[in-house]
PAGUDO-213506 format. One record per residue (C-alpha): x, y, z; residue number from 1; chain. Coordinates in nm, 3 decimals, always signed. Layout:
REC,x,y,z,seq,mol
REC,X,Y,Z,NUM,A
...
// end
This chain:
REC,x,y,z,seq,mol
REC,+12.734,-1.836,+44.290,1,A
REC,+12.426,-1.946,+44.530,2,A
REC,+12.682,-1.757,+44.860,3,A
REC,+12.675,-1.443,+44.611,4,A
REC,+12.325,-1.459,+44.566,5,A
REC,+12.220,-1.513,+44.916,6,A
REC,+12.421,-1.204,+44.962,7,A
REC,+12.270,-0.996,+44.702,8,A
REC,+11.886,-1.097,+44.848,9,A
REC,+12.013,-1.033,+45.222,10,A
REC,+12.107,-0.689,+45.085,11,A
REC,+11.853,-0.611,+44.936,12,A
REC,+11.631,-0.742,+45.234,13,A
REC,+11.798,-0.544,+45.474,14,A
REC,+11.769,-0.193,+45.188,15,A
REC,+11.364,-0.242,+45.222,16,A
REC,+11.286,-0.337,+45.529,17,A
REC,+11.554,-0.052,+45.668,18,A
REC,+11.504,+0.226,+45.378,19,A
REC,+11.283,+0.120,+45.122,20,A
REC,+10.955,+0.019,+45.312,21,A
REC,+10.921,+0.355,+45.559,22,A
REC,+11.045,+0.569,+45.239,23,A
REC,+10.745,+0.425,+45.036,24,A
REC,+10.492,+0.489,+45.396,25,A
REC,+10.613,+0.865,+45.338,26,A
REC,+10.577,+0.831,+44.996,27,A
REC,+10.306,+0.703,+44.910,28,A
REC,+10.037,+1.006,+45.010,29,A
REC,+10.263,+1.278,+44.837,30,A
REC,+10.207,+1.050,+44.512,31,A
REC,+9.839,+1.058,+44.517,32,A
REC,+9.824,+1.389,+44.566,33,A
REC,+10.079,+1.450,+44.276,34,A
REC,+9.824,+1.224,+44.110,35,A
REC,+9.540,+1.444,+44.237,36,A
REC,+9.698,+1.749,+44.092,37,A
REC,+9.803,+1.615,+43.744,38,A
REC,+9.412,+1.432,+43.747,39,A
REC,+9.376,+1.818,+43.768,40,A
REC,+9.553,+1.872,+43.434,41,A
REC,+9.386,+1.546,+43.264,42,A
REC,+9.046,+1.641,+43.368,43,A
REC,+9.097,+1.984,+43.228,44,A
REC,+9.248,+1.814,+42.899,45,A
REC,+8.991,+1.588,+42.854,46,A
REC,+8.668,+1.840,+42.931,47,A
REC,+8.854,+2.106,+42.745,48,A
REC,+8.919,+1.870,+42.447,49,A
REC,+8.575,+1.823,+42.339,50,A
REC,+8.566,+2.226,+42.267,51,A
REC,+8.803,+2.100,+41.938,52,A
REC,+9.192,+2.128,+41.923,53,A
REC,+9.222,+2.527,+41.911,54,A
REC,+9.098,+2.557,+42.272,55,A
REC,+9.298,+2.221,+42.343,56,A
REC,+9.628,+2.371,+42.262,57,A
REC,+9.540,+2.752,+42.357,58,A
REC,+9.439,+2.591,+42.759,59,A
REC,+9.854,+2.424,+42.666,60,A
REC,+9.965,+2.763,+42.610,61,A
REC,+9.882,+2.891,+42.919,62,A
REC,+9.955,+2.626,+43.145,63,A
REC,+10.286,+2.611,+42.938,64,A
REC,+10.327,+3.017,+43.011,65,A
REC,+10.205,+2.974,+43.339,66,A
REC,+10.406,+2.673,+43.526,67,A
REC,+10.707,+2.787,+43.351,68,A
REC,+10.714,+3.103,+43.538,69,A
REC,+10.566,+2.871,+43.870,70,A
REC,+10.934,+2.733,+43.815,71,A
REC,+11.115,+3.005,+43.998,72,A
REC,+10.831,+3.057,+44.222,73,A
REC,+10.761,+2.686,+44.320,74,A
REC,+11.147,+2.666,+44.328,75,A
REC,+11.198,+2.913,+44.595,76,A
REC,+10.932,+2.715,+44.831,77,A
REC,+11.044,+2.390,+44.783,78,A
REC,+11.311,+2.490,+45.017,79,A
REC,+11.049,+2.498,+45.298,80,A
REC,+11.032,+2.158,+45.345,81,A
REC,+11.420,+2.082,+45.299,82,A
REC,+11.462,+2.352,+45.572,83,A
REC,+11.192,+2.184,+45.788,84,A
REC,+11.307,+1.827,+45.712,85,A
REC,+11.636,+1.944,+45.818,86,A
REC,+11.542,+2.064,+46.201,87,A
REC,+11.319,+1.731,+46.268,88,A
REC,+11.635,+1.542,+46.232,89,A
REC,+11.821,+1.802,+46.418,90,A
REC,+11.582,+1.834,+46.653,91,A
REC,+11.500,+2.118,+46.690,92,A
REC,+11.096,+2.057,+46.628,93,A
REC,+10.952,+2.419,+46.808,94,A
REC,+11.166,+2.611,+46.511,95,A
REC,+10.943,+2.482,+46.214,96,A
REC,+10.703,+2.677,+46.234,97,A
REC,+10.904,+2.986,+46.221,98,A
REC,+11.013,+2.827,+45.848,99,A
REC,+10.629,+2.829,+45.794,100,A
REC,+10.573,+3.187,+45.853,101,A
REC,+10.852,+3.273,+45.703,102,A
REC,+10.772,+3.088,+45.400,103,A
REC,+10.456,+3.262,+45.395,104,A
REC,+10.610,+3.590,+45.360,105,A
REC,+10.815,+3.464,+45.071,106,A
REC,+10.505,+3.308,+44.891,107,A
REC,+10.325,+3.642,+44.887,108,A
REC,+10.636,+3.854,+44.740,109,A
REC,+10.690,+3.583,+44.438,110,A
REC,+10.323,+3.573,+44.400,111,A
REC,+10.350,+3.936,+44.344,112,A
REC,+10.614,+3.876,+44.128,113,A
REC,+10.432,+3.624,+43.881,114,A
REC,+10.152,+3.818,+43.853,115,A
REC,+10.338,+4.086,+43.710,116,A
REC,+10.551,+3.906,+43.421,117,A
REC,+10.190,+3.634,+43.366,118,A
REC,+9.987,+3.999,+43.277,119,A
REC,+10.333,+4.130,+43.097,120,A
REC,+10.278,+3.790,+42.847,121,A
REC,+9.894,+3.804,+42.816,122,A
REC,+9.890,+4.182,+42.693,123,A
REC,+10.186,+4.047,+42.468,124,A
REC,+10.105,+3.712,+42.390,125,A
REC,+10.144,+3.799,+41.982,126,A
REC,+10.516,+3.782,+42.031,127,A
REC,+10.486,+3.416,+42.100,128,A
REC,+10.418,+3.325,+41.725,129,A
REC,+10.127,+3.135,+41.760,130,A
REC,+9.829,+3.025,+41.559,131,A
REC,+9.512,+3.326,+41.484,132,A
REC,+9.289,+3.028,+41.660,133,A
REC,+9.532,+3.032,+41.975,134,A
REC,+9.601,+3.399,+41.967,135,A
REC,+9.213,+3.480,+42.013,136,A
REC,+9.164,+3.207,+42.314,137,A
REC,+9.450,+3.206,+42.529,138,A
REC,+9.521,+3.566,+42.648,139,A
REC,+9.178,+3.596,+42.818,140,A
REC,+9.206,+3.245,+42.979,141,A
REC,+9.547,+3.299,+43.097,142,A
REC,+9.410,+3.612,+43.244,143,A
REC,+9.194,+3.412,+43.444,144,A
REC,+9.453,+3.151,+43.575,145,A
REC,+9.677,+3.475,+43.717,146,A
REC,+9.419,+3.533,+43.954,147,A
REC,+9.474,+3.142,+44.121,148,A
REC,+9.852,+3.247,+44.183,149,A
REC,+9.802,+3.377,+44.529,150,A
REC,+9.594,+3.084,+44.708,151,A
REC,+9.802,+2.825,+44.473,152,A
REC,+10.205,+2.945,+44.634,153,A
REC,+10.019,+2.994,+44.979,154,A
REC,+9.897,+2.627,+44.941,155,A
REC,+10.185,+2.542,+44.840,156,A
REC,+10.399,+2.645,+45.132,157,A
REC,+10.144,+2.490,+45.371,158,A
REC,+10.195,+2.164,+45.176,159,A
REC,+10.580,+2.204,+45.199,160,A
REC,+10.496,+2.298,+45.579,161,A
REC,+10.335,+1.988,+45.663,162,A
REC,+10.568,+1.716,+45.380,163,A
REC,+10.848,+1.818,+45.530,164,A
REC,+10.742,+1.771,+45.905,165,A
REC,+10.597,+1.396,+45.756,166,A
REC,+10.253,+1.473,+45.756,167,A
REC,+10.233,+1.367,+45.391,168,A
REC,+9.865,+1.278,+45.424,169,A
REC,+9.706,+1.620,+45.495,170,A
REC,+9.827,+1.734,+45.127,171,A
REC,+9.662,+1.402,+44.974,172,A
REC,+9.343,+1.498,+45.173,173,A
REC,+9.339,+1.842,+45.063,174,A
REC,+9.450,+1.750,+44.710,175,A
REC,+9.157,+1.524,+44.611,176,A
REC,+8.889,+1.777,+44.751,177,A
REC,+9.006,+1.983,+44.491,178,A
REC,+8.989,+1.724,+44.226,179,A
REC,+8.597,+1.666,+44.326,180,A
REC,+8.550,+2.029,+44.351,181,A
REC,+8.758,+2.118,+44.020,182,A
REC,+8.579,+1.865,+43.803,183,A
REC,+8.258,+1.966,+43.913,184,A
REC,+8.326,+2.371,+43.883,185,A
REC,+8.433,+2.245,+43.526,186,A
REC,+8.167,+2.096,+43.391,187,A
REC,+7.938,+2.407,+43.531,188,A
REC,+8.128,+2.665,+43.400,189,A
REC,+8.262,+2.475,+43.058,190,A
REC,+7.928,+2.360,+42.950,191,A
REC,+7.708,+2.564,+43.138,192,A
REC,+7.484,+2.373,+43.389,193,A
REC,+7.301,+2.434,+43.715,194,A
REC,+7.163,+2.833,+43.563,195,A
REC,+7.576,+2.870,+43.495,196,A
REC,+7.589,+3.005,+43.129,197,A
REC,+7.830,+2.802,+42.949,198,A
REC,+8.183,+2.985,+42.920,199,A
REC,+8.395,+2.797,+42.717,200,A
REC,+8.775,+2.773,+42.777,201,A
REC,+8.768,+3.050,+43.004,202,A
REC,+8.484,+2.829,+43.239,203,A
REC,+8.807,+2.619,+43.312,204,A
REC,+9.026,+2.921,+43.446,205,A
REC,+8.745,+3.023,+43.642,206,A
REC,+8.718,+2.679,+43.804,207,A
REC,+9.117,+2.610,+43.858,208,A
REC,+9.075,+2.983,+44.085,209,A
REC,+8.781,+2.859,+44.301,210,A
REC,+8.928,+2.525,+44.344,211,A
REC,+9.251,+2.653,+44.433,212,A
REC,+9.114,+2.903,+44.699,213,A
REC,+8.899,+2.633,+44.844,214,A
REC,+9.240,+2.394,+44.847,215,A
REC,+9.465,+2.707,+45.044,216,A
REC,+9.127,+2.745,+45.299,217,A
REC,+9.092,+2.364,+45.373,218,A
REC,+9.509,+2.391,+45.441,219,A
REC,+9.491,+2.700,+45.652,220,A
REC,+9.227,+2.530,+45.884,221,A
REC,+9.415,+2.226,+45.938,222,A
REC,+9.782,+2.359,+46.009,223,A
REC,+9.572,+2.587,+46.296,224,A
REC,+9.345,+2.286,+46.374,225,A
REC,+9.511,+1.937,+46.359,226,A
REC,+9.613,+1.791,+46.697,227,A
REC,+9.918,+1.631,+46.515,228,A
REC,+10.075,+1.977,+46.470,229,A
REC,+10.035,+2.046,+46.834,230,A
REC,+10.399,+1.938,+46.940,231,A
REC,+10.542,+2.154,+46.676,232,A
REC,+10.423,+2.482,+46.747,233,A
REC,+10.623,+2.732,+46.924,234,A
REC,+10.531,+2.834,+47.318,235,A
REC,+10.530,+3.168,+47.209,236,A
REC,+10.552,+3.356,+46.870,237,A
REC,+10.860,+3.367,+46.746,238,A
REC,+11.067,+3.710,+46.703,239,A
REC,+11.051,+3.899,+46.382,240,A
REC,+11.406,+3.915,+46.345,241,A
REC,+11.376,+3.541,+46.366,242,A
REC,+11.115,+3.528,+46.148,243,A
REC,+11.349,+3.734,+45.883,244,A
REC,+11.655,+3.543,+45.927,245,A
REC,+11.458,+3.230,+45.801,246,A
REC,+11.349,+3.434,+45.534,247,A
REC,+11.709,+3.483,+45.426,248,A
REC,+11.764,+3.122,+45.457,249,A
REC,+11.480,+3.060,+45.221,250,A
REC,+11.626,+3.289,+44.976,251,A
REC,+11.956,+3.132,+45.012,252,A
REC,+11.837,+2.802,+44.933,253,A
REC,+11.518,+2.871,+44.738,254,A
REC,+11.671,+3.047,+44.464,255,A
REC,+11.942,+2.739,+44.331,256,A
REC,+11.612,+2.533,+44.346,257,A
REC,+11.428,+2.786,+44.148,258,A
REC,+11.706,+2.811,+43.871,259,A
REC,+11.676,+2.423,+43.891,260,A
REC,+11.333,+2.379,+43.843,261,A
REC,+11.297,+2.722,+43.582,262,A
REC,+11.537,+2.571,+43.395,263,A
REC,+11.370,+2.238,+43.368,264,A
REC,+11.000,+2.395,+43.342,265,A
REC,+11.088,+2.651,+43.087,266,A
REC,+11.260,+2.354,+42.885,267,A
REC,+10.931,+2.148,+42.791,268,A
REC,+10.713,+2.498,+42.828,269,A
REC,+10.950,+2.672,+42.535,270,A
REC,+10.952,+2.317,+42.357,271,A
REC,+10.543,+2.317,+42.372,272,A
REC,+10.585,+2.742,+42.235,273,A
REC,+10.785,+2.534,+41.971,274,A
REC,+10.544,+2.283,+41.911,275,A
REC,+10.297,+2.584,+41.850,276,A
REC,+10.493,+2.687,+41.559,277,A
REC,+10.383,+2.332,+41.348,278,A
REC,+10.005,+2.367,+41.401,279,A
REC,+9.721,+2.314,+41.593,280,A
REC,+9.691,+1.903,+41.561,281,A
REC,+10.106,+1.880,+41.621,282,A
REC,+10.033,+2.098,+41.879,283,A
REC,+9.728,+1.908,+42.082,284,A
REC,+9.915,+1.543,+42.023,285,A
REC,+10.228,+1.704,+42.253,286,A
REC,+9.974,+1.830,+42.460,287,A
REC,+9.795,+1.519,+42.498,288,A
REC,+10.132,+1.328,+42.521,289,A
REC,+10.266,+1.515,+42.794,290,A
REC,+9.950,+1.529,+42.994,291,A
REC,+10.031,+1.106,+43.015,292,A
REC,+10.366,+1.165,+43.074,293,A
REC,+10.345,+1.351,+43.359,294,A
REC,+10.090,+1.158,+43.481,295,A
REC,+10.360,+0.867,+43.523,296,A
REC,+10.615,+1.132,+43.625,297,A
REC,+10.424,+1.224,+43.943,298,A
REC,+10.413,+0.908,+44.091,299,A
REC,+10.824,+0.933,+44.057,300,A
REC,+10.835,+1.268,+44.153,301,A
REC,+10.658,+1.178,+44.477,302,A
REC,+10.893,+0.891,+44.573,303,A
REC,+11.172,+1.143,+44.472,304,A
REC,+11.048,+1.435,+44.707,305,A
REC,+10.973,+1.146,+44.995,306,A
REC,+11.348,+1.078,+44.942,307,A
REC,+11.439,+1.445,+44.950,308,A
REC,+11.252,+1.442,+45.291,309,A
REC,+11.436,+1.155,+45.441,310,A
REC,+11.750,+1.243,+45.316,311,A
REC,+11.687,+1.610,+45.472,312,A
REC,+11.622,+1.437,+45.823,313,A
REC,+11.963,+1.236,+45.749,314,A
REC,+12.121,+1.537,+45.746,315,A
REC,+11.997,+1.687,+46.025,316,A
REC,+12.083,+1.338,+46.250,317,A
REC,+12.468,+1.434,+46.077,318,A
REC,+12.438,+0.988,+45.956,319,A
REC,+12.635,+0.998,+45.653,320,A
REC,+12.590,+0.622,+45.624,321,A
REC,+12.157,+0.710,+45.592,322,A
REC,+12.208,+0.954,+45.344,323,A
REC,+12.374,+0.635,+45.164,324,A
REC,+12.180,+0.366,+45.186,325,A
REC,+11.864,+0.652,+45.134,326,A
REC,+12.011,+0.739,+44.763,327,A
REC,+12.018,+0.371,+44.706,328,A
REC,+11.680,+0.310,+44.762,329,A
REC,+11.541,+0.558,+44.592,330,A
REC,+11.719,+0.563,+44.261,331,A
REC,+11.672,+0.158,+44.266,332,A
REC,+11.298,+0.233,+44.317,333,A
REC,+11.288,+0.473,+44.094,334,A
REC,+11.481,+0.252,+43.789,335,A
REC,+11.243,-0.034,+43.824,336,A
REC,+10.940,+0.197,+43.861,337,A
REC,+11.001,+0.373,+43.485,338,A
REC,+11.115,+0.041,+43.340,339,A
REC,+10.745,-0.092,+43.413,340,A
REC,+10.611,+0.251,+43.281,341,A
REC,+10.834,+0.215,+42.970,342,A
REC,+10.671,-0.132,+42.840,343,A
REC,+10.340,-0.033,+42.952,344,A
REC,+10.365,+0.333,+42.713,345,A
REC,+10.494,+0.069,+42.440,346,A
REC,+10.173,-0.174,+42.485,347,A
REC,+9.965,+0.060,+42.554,348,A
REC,+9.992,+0.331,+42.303,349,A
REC,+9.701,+0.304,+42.113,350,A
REC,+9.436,+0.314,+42.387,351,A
REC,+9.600,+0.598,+42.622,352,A
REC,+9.560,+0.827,+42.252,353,A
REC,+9.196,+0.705,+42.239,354,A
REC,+9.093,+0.840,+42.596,355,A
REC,+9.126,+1.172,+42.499,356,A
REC,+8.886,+1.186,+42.199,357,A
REC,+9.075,+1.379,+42.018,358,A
REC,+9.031,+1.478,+41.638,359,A
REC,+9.160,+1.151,+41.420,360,A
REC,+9.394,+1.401,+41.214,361,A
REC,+9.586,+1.414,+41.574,362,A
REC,+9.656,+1.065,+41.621,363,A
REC,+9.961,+1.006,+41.398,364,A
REC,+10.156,+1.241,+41.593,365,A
REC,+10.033,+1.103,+41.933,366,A
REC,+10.163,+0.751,+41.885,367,A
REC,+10.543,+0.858,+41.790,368,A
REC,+10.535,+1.073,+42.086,369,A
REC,+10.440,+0.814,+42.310,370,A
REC,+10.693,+0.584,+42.202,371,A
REC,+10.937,+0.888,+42.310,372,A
REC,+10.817,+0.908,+42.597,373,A
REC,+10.863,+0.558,+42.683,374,A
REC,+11.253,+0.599,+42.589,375,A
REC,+11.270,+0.914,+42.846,376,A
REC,+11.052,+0.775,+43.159,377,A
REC,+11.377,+0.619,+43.259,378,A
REC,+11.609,+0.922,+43.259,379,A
REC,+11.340,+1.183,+43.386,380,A
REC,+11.262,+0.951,+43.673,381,A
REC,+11.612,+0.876,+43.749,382,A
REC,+11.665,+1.266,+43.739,383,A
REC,+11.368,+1.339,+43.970,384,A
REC,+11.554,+1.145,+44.259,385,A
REC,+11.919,+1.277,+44.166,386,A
REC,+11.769,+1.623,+44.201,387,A
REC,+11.576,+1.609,+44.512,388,A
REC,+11.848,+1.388,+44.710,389,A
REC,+12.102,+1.684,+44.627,390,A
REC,+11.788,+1.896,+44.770,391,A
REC,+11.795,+1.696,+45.090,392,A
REC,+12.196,+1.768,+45.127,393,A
REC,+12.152,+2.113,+45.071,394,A
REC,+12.369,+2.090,+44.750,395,A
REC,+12.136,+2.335,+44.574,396,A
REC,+12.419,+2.552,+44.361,397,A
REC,+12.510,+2.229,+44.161,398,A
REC,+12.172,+2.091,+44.097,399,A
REC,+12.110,+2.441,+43.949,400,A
REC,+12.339,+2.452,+43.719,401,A
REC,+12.327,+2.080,+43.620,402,A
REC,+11.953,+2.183,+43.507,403,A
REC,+12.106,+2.486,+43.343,404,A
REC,+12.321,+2.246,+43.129,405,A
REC,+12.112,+2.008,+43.054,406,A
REC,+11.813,+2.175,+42.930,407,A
REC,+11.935,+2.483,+42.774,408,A
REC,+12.290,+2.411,+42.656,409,A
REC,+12.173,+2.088,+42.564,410,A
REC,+11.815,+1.961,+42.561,411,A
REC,+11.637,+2.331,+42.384,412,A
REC,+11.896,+2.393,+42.118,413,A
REC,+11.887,+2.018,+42.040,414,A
REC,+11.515,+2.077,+42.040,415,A
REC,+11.535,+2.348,+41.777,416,A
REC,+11.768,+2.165,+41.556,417,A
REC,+11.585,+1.843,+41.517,418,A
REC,+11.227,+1.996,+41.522,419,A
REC,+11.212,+2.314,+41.335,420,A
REC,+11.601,+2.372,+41.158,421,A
REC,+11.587,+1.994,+41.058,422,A
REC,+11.221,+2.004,+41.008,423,A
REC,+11.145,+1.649,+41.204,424,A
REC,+10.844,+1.817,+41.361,425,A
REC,+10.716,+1.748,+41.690,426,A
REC,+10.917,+1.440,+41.746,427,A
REC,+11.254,+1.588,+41.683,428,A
REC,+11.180,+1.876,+41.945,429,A
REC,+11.070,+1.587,+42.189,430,A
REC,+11.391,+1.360,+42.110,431,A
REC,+11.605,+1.704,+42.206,432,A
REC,+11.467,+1.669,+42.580,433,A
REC,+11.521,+1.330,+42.590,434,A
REC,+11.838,+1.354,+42.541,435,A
REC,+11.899,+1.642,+42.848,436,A
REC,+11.697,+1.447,+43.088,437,A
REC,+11.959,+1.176,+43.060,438,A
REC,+12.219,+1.392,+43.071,439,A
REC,+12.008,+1.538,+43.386,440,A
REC,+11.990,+1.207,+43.527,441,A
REC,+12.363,+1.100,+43.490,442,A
REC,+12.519,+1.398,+43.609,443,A
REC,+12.277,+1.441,+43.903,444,A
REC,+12.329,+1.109,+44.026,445,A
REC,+12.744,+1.123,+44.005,446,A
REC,+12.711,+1.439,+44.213,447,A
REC,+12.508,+1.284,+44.470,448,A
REC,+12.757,+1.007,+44.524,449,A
REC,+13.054,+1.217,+44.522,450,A
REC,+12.943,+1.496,+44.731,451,A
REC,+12.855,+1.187,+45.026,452,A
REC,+13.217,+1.157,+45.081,453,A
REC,+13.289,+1.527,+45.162,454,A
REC,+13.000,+1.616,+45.298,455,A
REC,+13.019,+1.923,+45.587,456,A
REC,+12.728,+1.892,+45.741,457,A
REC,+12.575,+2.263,+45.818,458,A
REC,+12.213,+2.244,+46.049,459,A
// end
């Protein structure tokens, strides 16, 4: 027993200090700047929450409407950084930035694209069976938030641009300025301060737009600024045809990501349209809920993407043996991570529901839902680094459709049936994704490990 567990630590030992420890250096600045953009979200929340729980759950609406559709667009450029990750470890380090242009081409069509179908749902938003309260607020902020969809997918390519090449800290940088400047533009245009009148709801919308464009200018500057990009950038332009051939590998690998993250997006943005159906304080206790949720998730998410990252350069280098020991680390980080999360959702119930000041007929359904979400922290995290290490392999077709099975054969009918057909309310529809994140996170995982063994590895 004591040779088995010396063995067991020097395993271990050798999985951080080889894996574990740079994985979390990489990590670490893409998870406070997840943090920065879901502090977005909670400052939003919490300034838009003292307006009363109509405009609470109409600002959920859109941001359910709108990041569901930012599920096939952020989809598409996630592939920037696998693509980009992918050449560093190949290599081949004066090609990136044709996968930068590129991806800016890309960005511009699907913002194009979302604008279109976010206008088609605000001129239509009736069909969405929602409250008279939510009907009157959220077309005319949503309207608002469409006009943030260009300088958000240009940012976001930039930040792919620069994650991928391991320059995880510009994003962080970038992301907090537009925390300060968000909050701020918030509580002017919300409340009206500073000779702003006060504008209500739509005061937010009009402060996630200048925030964003001041988020895409502060990214532009650096990518043409930054001495650390200087080794990266081509001697001369590169050709057009070039430039359109990595367009096509974009596509090729974008749109499996998209499908993955629609499918997952669209999930828990149907389940809130759902949740809409039982009422307005039903309806601001998910919204509340989920806001803490994902606050946890991010700092997973970011670990997962750092993964995706590593596991991209691993591929690239062709070292089958990395690509091992680099799914290791991160699902083991990743389990212990969410078990913390778990007991601290169960301990600390009570108080996260009191930081949002919401209205005291909303906290009975706040408390149940946190207790949920303690149950799925484990499975959603687990997911998160099944997902994006099949990202970093390039195994995008079959994290696609694992999505696609999970959360619409599974986790949305489930959803329905518990919630509304079984009438158990806004817990039931939560219980129905819990149970396709962890049928997410088991499939996702057994595909990583299997597809290791037969890997062909295409640079």
């Amino acid at each position: 027993m004591p040779y088995f567990c010396a063995a067991v630590k020097s395993k271990l030992s050798a999985l951080y200090a080889e894996h574990i420890k740079p994985m979390l250096a990489l990590a670490w600045p893409i998870i406070l700047g997840q943090l920065g953009m879901i502090l977005m979200g909670v400052a939003d929340t919490l300034m838009v929450g003292r307006l009363g729980s109509a405009a609470l759950a109409s600002a959920n609406q859109a941001n359910n409407l709108f990041f569901m559709v930012c599920g096939l667009t952020f989809g598409v450029l996630f592939s920037v950084s696998t693509l980009v990750s992918i050449k560093i470890g190949a290599g081949k380090m004066k090609e990136v930035f044709m996968t930068y242009r590129a991806g800016l081409w890309v960005s511009a069509i699907l913002a194009l694209v979302q604008t279109v179908i976010l206008q088609l749902a605000v001129h239509r938003f009736d069909w969405f069976g929602q409250s008279q309260e939510v009907n009157a607020l959220t077309p005319s902020y949503l309207s608002i938030l469409t006009w943030s969809i260009y300088p958000m997918l240009l940012y976001v390519t930039m930040k792919q641009f620069t994650d991928g090449l391991g320059f995880t800290r510009l994003s962080m940088y970038i992301t907090f300025g537009g925390l300060g400047a968000n909050v701020l533009l918030n509580y002017a245009f919300i409340y009206g301060h500073w000779g702003i009148p006060a504008m209500g709801l739509d005061g937010a919308g009009y402060a996630t737009f200048l925030s964003r464009l001041l988020m895409l200018g502060a990214s532009w500057w650096l990518i043409r600024k930054h001495s650390a990009l200087q080794p990266y950038r081509p001697d001369q332009a590169a050709a057009w045809r070039d430039v359109w051939a990595e367009t096509r590998q974009i596509w090729t690998i974008g749109l499996p990501l998209a499908l993955q993250t629609f499918a997952e997006w669209a999930c828990f943005g149907i389940s809130g349209i759902m949740v809409g159906w039982l009422g307005k304080h039903p309806h601001a206790a998910h919204t509340v809920a989920l806001n803490v949720a994902s606050f946890t998730f991010m700092v997973a998410s970011g670990f997962a993407i750092a993964g995706s990252i590593v596991a991209g350069n691993a591929y690239g280098e062709q070292n089958r043996e990395k690509l091992r020991k680099t799914g290791h680390a991160v699902l083991l980080v990743l389990a212990l991570f969410e078990v913390v999360n778990a007991l601290a959702f169960v301990v600390f119930a009570r108080p996260l529901a009191r930081l949002y000041s919401v209205e005291e007929p909303v906290m009975p359904y706040i408390l149940p839902l946190l207790m949920l979400a303690a149950i799925f922290q484990l499975a959603d995290g687990i997911q998160a680094g099944g997902m994006n290490l099949l990202r970093g392999i390039k195994d995008v077709r079959w994290s696609g459709a694992i999505s696609v099975l999970s959360y619409w054969v599974v986790s949305l009918p489930l959803s329905y049936g518990l919630g509304i057909y079984l009438d158990w309310g806004v817990s039931g529809i939560w219980l129905g994704f819990t149970v396709g994140l962890f049928v997410a996170a088991l499939l996702s995982v057994r595909r990583f490990y299997l597809q290791l063994n037969r890997l062909t590895f295409e640079v």
